[in-house]
Z-matrix of the N, CA and C atoms (Angstrom, degrees):
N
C 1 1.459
C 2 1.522 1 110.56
N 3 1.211 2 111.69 1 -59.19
C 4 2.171 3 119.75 2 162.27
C 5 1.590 4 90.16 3 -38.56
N 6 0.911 5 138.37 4 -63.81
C 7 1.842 6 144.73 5 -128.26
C 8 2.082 7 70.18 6 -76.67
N 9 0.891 8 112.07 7 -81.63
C 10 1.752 9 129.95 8 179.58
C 11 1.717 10 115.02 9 -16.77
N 12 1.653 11 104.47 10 -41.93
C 13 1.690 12 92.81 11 -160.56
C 14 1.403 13 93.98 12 -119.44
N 15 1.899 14 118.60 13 11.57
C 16 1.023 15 122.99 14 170.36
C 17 1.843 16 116.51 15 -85.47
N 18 1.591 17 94.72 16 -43.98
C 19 1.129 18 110.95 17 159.58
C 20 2.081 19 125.39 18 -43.34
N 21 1.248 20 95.75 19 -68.10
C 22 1.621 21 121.27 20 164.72
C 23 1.720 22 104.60 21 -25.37
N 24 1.349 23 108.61 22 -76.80
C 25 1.136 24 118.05 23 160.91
C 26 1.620 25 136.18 24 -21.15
N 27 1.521 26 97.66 25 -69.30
C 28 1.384 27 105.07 26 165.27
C 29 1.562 28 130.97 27 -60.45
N 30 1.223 29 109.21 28 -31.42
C 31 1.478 30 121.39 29 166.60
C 32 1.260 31 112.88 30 -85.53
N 33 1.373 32 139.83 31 -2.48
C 34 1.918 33 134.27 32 139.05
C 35 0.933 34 98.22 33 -56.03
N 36 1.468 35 114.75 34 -65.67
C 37 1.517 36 122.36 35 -157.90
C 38 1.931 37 116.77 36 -58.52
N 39 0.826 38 114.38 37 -35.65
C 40 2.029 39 128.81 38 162.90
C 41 1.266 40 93.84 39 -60.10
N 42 1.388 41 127.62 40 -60.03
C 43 1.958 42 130.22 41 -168.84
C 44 1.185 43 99.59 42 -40.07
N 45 1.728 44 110.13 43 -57.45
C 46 1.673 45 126.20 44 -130.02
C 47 2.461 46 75.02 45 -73.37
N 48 1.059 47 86.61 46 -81.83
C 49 2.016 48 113.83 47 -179.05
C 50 1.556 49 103.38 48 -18.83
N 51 1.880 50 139.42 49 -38.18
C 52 1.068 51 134.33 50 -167.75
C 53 1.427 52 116.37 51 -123.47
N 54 1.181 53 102.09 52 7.04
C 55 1.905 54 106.50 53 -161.35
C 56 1.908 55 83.06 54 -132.81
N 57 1.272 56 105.36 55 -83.49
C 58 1.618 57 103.52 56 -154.31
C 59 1.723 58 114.91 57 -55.79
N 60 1.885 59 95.87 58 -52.02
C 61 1.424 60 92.05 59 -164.99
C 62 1.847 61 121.39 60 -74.11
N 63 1.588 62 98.34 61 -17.13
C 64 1.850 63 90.20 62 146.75
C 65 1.338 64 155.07 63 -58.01
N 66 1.617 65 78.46 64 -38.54
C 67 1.710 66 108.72 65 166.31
C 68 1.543 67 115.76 66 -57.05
N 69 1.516 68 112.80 67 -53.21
C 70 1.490 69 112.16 68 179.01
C 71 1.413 70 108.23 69 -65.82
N 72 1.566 71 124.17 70 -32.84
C 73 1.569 72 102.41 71 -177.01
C 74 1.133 73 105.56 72 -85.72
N 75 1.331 74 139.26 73 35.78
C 76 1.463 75 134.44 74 -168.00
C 77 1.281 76 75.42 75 -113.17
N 78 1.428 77 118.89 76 -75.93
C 79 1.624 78 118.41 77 178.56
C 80 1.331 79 123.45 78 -47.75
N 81 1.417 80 151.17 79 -32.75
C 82 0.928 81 155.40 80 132.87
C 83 1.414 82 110.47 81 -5.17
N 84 1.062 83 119.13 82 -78.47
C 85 1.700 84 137.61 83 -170.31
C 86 1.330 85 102.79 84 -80.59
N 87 1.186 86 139.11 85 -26.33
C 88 1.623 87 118.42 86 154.09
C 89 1.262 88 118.98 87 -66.20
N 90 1.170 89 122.99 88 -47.89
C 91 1.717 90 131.56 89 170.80
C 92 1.787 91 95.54 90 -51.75
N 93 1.066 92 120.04 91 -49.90
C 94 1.606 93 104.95 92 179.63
C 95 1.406 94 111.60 93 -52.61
N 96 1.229 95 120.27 94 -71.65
C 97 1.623 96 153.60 95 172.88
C 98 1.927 97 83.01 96 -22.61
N 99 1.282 98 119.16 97 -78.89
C 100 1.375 99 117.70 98 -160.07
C 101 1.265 100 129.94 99 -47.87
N 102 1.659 101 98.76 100 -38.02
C 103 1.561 102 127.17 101 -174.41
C 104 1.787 103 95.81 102 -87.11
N 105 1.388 104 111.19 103 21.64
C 106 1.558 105 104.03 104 172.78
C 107 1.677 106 104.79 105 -130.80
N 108 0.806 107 73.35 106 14.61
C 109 1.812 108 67.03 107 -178.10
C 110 1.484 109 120.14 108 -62.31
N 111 1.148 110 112.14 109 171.83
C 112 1.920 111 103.19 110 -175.15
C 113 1.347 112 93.79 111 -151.96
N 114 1.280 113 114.79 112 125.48
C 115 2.112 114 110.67 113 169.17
C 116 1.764 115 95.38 114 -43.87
N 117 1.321 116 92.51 115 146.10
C 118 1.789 117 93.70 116 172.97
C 119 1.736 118 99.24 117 102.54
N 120 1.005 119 121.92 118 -8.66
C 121 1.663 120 124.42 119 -165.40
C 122 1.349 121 78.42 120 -106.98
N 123 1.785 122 87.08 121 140.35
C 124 2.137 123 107.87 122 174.47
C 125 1.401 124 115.36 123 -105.82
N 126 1.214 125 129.76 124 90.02
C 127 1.472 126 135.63 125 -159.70
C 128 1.690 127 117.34 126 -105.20
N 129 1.414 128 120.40 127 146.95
C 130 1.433 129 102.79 128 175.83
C 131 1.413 130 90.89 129 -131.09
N 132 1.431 131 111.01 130 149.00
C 133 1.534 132 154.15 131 -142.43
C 134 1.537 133 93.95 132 -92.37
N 135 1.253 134 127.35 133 156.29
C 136 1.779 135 152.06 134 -166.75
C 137 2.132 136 71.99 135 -70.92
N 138 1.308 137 123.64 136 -31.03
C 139 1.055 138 112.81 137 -144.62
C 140 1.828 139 105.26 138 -99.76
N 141 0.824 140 107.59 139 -26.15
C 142 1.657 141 123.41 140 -165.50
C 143 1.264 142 120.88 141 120.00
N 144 0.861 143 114.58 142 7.20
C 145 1.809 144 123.89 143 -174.74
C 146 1.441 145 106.53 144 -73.71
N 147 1.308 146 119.50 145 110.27
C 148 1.480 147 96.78 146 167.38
C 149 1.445 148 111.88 147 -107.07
N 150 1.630 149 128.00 148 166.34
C 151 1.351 150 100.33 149 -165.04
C 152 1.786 151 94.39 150 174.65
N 153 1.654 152 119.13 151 176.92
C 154 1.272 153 104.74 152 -160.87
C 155 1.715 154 88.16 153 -134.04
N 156 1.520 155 87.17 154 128.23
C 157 1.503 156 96.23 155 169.37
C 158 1.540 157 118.23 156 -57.08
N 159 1.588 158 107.34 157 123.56
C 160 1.598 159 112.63 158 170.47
C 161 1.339 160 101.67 159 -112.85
N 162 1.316 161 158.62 160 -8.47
C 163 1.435 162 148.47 161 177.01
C 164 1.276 163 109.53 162 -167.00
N 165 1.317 164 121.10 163 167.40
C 166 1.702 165 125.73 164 166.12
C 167 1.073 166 100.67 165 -162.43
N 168 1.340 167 102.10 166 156.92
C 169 1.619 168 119.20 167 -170.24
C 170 2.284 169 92.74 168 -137.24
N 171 1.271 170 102.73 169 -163.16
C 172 1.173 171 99.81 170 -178.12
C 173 1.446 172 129.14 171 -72.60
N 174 1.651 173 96.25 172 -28.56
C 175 1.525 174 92.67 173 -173.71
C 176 1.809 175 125.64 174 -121.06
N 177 1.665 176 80.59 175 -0.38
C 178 1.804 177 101.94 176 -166.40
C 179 1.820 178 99.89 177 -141.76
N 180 1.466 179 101.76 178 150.54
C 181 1.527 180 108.98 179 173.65
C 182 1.558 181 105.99 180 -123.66
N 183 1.307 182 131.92 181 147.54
C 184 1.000 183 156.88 182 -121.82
C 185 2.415 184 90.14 183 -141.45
N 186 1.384 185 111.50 184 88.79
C 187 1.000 186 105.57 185 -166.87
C 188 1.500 187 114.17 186 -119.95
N 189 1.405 188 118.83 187 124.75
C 190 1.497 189 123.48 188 -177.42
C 191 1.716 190 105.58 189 -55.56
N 192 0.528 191 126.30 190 168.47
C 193 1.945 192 119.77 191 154.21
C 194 1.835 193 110.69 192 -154.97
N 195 1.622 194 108.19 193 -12.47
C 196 1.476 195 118.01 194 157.58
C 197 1.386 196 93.44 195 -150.55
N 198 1.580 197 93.10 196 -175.21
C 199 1.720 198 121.51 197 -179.28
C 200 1.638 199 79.96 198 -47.21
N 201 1.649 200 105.30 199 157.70
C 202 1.607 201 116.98 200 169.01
C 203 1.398 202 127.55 201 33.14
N 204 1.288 203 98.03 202 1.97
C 205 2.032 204 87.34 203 176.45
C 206 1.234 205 101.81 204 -98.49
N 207 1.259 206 135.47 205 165.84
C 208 0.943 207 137.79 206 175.40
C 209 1.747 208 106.23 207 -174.60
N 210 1.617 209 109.93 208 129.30
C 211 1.532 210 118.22 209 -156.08
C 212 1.213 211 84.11 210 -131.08
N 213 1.778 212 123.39 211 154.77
C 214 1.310 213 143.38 212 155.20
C 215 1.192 214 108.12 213 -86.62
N 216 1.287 215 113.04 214 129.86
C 217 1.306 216 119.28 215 162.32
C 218 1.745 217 116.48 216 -133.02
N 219 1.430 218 105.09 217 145.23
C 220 1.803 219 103.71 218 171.54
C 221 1.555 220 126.93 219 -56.63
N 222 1.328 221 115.93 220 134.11
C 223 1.398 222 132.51 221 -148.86
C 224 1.538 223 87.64 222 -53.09
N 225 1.709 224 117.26 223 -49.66
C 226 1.132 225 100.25 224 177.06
C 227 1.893 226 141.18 225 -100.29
N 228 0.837 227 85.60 226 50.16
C 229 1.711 228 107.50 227 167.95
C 230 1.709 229 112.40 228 -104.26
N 231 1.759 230 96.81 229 -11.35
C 232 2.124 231 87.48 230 172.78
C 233 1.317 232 85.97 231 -66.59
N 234 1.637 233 110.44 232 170.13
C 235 1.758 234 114.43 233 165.79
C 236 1.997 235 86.20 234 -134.92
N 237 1.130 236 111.77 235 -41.86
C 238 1.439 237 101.61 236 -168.54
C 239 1.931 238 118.57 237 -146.67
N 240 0.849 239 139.82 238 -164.13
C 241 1.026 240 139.77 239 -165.53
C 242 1.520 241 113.54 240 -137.59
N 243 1.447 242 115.17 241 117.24
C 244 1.705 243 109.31 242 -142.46
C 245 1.784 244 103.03 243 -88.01
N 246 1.133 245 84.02 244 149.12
C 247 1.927 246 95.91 245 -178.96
C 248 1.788 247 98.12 246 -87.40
N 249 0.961 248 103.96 247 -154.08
C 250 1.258 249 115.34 248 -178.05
C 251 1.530 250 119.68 249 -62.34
N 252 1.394 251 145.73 250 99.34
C 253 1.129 252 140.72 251 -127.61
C 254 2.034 253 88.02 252 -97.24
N 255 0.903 254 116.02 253 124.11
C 256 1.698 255 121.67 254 179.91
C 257 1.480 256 118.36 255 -75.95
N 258 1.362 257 107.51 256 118.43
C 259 1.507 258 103.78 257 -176.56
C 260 1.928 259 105.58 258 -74.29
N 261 1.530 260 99.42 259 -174.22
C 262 1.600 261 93.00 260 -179.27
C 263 1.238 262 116.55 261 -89.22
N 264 1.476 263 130.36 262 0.37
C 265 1.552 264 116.31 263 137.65
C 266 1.069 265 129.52 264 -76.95
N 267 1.172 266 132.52 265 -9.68
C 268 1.174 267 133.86 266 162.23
C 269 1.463 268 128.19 267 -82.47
N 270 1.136 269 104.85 268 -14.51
C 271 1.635 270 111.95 269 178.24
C 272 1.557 271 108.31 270 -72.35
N 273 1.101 272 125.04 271 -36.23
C 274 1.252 273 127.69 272 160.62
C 275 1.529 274 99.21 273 100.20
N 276 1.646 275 112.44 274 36.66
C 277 1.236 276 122.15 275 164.33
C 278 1.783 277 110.97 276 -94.41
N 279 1.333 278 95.23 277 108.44
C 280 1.807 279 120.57 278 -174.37
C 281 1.718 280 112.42 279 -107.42
């Protein structure tokens, strides 16, 4: 029965070490990442959107994606901050 809830134990404890506490710094560092944003930053969306921050407020960002468009989206739908955005010769679609 010890042999049983010692075991039990140890296998939370492996769960807790490879599953959760990555998970929280994953979230951690997006919540950083988000709460850094700056109008002028080129970001692409949970969705594919890539696009250039023009305003933010608390809960939504305000995102160019061409000349004059400009779409709201939820603070958390940025995922990353875009590199060099690839045209279609460059994508290396042949």
């Amino acid at each position: 029965m010890g042999f049983a809830i010692a075991w039990f134990v140890l296998l939370a404890g492996v769960f807790f070490w490879f599953i959760v506490r990555p998970q929280r710094r994953r979230v951690a560092a997006h919540r950083a990442f988000v709460a850094a944003l700056a109008v002028g930053d080129e970001v692409v969306t949970s969705g594919g959107v890539y696009g250039t921050v023009r305003a933010l407020d608390e809960t939504s960002i305000d995102l160019e994606v061409a000349p004059s468009v400009v779409i709201k989206v939820a603070r958390g739908a940025i995922v990353q901050r875009a590199g060099a955005i690839p045209t279609a010769g460059e994508a290396g679609d042949d």
